[in-house]
RODO-2510 file (C-alpha; in nm, 4 decimals, decimal comma):
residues 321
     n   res          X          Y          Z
     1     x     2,0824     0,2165    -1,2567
     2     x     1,9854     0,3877    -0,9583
     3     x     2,1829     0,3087    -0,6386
     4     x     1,9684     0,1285    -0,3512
     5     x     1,9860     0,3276    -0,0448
     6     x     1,8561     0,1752     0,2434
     7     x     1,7857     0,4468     0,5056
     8     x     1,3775     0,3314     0,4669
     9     x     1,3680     0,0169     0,5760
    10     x     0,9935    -0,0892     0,4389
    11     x     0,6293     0,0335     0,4425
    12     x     0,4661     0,0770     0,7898
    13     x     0,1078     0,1177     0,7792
    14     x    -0,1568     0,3019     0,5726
    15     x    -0,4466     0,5305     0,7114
    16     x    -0,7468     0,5085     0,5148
    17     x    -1,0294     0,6931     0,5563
    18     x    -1,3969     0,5583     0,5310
    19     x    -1,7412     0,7379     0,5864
    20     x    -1,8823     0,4230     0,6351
    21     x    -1,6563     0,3190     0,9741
    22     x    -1,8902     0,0606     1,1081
    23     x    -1,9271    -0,1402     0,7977
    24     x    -1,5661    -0,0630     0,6628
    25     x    -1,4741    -0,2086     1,0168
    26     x    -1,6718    -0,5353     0,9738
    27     x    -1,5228    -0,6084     0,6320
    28     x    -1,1675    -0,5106     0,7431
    29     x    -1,1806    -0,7575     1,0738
    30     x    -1,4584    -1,0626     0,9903
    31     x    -1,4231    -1,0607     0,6338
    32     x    -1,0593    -0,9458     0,5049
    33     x    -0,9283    -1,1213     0,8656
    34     x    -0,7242    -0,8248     0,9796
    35     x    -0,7108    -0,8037     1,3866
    36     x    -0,8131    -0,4910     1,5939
    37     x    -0,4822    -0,3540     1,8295
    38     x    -0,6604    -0,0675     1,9526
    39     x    -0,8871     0,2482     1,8847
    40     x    -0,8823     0,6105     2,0013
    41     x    -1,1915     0,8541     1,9470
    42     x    -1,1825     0,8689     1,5264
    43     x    -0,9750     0,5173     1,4156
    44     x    -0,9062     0,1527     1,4879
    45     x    -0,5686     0,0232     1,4272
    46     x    -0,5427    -0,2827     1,2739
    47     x    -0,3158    -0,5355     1,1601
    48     x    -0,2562    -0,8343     0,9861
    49     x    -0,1393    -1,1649     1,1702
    50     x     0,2379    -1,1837     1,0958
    51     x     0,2802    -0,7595     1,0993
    52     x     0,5316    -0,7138     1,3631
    53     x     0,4351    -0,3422     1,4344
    54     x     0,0871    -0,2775     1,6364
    55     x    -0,0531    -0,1572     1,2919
    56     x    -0,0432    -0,1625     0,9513
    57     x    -0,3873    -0,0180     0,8576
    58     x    -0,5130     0,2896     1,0940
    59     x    -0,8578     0,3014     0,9549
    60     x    -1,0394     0,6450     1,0217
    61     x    -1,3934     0,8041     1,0667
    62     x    -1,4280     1,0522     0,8084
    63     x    -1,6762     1,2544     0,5915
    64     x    -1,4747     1,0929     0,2497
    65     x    -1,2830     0,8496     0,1437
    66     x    -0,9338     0,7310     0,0459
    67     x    -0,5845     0,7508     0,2198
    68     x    -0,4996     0,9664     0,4935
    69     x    -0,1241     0,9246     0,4986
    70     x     0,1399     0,6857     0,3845
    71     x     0,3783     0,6124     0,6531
    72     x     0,7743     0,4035     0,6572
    73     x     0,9918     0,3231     0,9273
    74     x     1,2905     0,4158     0,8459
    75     x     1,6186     0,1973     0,9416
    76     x     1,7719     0,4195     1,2581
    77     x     1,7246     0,7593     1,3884
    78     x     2,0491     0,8456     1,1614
    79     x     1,8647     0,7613     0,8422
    80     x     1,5785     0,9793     0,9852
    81     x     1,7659     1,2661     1,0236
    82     x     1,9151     1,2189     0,6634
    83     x     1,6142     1,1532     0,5389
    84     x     1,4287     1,4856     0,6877
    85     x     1,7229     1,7006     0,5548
    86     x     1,6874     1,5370     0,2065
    87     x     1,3598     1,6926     0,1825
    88     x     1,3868     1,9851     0,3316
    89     x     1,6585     2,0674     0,0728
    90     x     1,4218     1,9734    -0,1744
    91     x     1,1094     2,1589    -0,3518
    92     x     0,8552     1,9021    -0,1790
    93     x     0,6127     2,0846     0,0651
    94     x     0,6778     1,9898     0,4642
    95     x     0,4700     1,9490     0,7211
    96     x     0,7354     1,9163     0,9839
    97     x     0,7045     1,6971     1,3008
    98     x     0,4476     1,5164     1,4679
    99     x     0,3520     1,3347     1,7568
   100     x     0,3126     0,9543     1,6970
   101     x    -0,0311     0,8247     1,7230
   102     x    -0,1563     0,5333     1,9628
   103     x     0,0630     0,2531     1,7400
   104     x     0,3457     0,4282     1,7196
   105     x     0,5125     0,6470     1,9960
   106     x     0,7764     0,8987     1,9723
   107     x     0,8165     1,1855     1,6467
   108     x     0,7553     1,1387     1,3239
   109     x     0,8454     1,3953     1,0252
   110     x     0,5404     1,4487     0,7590
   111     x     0,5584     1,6089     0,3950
   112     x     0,3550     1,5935     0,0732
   113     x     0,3898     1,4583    -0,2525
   114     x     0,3232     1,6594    -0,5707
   115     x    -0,0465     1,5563    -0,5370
   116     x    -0,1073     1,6327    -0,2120
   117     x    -0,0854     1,2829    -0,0934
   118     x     0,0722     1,2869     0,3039
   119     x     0,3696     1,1065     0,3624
   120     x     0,5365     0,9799     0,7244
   121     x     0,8711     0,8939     0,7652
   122     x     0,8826     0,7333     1,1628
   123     x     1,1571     0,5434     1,3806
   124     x     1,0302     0,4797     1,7332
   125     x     0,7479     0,2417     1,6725
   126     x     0,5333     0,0543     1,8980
   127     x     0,5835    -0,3691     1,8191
   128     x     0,2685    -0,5461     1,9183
   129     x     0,2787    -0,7858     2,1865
   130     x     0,0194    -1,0814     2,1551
   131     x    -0,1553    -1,1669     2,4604
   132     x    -0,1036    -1,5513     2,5370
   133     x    -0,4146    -1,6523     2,3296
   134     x    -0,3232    -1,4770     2,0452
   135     x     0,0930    -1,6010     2,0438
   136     x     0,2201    -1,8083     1,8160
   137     x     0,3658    -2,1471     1,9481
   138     x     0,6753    -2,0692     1,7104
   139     x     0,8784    -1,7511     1,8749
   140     x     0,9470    -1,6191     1,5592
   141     x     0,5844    -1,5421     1,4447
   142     x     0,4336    -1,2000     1,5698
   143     x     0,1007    -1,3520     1,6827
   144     x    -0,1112    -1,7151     1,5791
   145     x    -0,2611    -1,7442     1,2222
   146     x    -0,5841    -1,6798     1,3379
   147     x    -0,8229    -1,8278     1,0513
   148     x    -1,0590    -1,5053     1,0215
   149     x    -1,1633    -1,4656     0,6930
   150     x    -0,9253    -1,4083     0,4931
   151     x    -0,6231    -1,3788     0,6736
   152     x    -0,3872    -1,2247     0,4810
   153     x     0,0113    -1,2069     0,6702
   154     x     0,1306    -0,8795     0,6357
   155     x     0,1341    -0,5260     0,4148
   156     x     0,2433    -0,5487     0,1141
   157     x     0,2213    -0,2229    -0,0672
   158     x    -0,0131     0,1000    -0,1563
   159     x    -0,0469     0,2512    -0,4813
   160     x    -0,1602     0,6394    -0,5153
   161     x    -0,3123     0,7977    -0,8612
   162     x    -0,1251     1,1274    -0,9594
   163     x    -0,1185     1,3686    -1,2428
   164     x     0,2310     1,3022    -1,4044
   165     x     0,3320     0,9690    -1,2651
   166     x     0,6752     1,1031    -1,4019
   167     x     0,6978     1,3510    -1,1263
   168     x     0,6245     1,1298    -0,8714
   169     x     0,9235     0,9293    -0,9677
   170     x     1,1392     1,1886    -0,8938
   171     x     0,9798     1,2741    -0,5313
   172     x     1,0143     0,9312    -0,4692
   173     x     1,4340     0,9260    -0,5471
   174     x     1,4644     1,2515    -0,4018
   175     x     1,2411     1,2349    -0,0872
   176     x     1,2426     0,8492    -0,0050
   177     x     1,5889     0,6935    -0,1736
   178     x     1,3657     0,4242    -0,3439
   179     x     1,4655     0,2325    -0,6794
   180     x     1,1947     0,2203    -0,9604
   181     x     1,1931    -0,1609    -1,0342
   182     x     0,9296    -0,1237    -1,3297
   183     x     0,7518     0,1515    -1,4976
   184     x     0,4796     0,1728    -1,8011
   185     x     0,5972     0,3938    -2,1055
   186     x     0,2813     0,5393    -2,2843
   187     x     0,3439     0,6349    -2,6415
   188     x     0,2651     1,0002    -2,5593
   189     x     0,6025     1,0149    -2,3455
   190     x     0,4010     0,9870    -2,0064
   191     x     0,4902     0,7062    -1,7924
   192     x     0,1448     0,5395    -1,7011
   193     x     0,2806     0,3904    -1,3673
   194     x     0,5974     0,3840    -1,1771
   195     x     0,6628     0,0869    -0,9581
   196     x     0,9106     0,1529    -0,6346
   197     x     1,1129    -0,0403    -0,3894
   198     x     1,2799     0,0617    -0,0589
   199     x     1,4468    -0,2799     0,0321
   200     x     1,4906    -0,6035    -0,1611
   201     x     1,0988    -0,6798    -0,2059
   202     x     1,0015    -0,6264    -0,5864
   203     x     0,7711    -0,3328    -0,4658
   204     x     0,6155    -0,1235    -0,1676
   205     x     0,4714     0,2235    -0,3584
   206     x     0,3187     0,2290    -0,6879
   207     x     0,1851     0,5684    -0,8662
   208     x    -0,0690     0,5180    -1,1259
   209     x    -0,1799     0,7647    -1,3768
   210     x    -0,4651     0,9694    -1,2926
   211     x    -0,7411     0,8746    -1,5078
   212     x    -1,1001     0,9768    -1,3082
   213     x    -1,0130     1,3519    -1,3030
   214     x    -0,9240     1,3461    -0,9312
   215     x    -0,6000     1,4493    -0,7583
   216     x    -0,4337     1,3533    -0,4467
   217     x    -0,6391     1,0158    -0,4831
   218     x    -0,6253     0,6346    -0,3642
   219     x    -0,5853     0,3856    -0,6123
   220     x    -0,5774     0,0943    -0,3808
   221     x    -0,3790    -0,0676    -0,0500
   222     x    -0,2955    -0,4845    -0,0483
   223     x    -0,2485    -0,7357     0,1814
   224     x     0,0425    -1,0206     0,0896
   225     x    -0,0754    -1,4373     0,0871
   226     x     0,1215    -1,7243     0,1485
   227     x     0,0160    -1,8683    -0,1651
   228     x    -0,1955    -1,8122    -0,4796
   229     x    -0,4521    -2,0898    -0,2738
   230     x    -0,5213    -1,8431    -0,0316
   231     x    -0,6459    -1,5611    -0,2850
   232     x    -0,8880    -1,8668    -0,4358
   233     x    -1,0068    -1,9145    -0,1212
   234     x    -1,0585    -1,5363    -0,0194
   235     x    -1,2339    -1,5122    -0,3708
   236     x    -1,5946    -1,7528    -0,2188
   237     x    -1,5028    -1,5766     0,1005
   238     x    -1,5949    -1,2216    -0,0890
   239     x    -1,8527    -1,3821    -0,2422
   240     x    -2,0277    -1,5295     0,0164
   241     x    -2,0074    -1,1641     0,1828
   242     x    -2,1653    -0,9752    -0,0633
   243     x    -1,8418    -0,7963    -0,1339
   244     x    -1,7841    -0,6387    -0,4879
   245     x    -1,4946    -0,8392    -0,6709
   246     x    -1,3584    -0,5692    -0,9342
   247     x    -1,0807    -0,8074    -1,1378
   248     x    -0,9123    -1,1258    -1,0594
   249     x    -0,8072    -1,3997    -0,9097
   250     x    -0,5758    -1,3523    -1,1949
   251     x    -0,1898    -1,2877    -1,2312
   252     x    -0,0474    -0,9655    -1,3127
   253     x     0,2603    -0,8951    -1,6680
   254     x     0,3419    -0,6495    -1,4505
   255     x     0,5519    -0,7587    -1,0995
   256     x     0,4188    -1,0886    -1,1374
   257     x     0,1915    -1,1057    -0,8546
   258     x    -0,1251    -1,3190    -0,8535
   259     x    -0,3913    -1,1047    -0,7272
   260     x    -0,7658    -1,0213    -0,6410
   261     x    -0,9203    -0,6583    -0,6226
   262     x    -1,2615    -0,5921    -0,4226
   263     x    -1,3853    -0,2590    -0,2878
   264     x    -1,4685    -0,2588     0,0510
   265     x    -1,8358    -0,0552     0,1590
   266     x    -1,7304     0,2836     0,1214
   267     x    -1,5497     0,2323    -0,1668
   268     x    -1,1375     0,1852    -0,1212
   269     x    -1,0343    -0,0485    -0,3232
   270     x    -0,8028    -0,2992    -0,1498
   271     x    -0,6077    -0,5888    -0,3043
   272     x    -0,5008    -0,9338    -0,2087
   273     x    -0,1376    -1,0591    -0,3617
   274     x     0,0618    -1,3557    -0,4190
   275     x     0,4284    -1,2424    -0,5591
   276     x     0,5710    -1,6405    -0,4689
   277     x     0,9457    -1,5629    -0,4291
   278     x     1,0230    -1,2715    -0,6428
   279     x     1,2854    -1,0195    -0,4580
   280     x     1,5145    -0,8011    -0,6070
   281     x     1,8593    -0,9118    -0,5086
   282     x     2,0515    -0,8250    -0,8217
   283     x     2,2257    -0,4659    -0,6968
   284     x     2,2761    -0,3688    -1,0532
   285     x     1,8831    -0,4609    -1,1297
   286     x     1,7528    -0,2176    -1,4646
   287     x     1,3766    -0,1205    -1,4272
   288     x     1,1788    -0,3417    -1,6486
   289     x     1,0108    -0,0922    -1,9153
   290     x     0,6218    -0,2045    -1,9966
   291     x     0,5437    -0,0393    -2,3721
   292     x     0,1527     0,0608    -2,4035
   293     x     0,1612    -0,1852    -2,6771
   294     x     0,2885    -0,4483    -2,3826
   295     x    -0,0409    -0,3455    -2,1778
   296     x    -0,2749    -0,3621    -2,4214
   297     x    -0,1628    -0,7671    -2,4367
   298     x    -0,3482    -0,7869    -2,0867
   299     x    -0,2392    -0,9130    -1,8033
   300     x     0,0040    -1,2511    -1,7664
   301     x    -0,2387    -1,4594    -1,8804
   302     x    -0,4176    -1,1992    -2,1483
   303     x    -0,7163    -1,1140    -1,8885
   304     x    -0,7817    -0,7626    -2,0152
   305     x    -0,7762    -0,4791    -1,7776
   306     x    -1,1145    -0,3437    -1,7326
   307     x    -1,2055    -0,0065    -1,7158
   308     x    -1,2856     0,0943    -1,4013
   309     x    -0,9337    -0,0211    -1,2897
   310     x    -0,8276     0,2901    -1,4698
   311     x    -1,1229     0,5451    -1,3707
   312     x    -1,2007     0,4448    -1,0054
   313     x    -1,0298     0,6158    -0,7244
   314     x    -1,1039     0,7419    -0,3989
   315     x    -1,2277     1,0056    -0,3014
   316     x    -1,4613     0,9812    -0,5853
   317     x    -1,4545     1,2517    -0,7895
   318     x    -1,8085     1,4590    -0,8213
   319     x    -2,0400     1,3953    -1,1390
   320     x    -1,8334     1,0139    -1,2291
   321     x    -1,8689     0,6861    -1,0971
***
């Protein structure tokens, strides 16, 4: 059993990069539903309706794809500093400080994971503040369920493709002070995927096996629903879009979750999940081991995993699909 430590207190945004920012833009706002904050010169910052920060997806010009950085708040400037000297006793290469961005204000401390993915540990944040007709008529809600396209609430998690999803664990304990709360064990010895919690949800991070040949590599980001209806629903709204629908609706063995996976037009794959009431409040909780022979059932209902959910990341990797 690992001991929860609590000095992260959840996922704060994403930045993904697109080299198709207009059309990535369009999908992200009319299509997924997410709302615009702000922009600067390179990125919009975006967020869904019941995210209490001004962002949870910076989404930035670039010449590739895939993430940009991963970023938490953590739960006081205490459990920063703890935190930053955590990993700077570690092996884990630093970046040091930065200057937050336009949706969040104040420092923030940057360092890598073994595959070169960029990782943001923040306190001083900027909480959006909905002009009156965008506020919710309940005080309690960040901003109105706005009805635009699909609408998910809030974040939910990211998962990132590495090399030795083994390693990762270990950045994850050492750097973060996250949990595993399930993992795949291949028959080789390698763990296929690692499944990680900072708080009582079930899951924020996820490391998948590298499978396409890349490294430092996005496998995809995801949304949360109030209900399983809502990724139905989001399914015709994809459709009648043009956007490509990968896998689902369909529920996952793993976590639970009832999801849907499209890519959006330059390629990211992004997610839509349902995980109804799952939380993890047993303190003593054992990660749930998945056996290769386990995965090769399918998923909950025996939909088979298809192949490109293995192979396709972003960046793409030169000479493969």
């Amino acid at each position: 059993m690992t001991e929860p430590c609590y000095d992260v207190a959840h996922l704060g945004h994403v930045e993904v990069f697109t080299d198709k920012f207009e059309e990535s833009l369009d999908f992200f706002t009319r299509v997924y539903g997410l709302k615009e904050s702000g922009r600067d010169e390179t990125s919009a910052y975006l967020r869904a309706w019941d995210d209490y920060e001004f962002h949870s997806m910076k989404l930035t010009k670039s010449d590739t794809t895939g993430i940009g950085h991963v970023a938490y708040r953590v739960s006081s400037p205490e459990a920063l500093e703890r935190r930053v000297a955590a990993i700077e006793a570690s092996s884990y290469k630093t970046i040091g400080w930065v200057d937050g961005d336009l949706g969040h204000g104040g420092k923030a401390y940057r360092f890598e994971d073994p595959f070169g993915h960029v990782f943001e540990l923040y306190w001083d944040t900027k909480k959006y503040v909905a002009p009156p007709e965008d506020a919710s008529a309940l005080k309690n809600l960040s901003s109105r369920f706005h009805a635009q396209g699909v609408s998910p609430r809030r974040i939910d998690h990211v998962n990132l493709l590495g090399e030795d999803a083994r390693a990762f664990a270990e950045f994850m304990k050492t750097c973060l002070g996250s949990r595993m709360t399930e993992y795949i064990q291949l028959d080789n010895g390698r763990l296929g995927g690692v499944w990680f919690s900072c708080n009582n949800k079930t899951y924020d991070t996820v490391c998948s096996e590298e499978r396409g040949g890349g490294t430092g590599r996005l496998h995809h980001v995801t949304y949360a629903t109030d209900q399983r209806e809502d990724i139905l629903r989001a399914a015709d709204i994809f459709l009648e879009n043009g956007v490509h629908i990968e896998t689902g609706p369909h529920k996952h063995a793993i976590q639970g979750s009832f999801f849907l996976y499209v890519w959006e037009p330059a390629g990211n794959r992004i997610e839509l999940a349902n995980a109804g009431a799952r939380l993890i409040l047993d303190p003593e909780w054992e990660p749930v081991c998945w056996t290769e022979t386990d995965r090769k059932k399918g998923q909950a209902w025996g939909l088979k995993t298809i192949e490109t959910f293995h192979t396709h990341g972003t960046p793409p990797v030169p000479g493969k699909t």
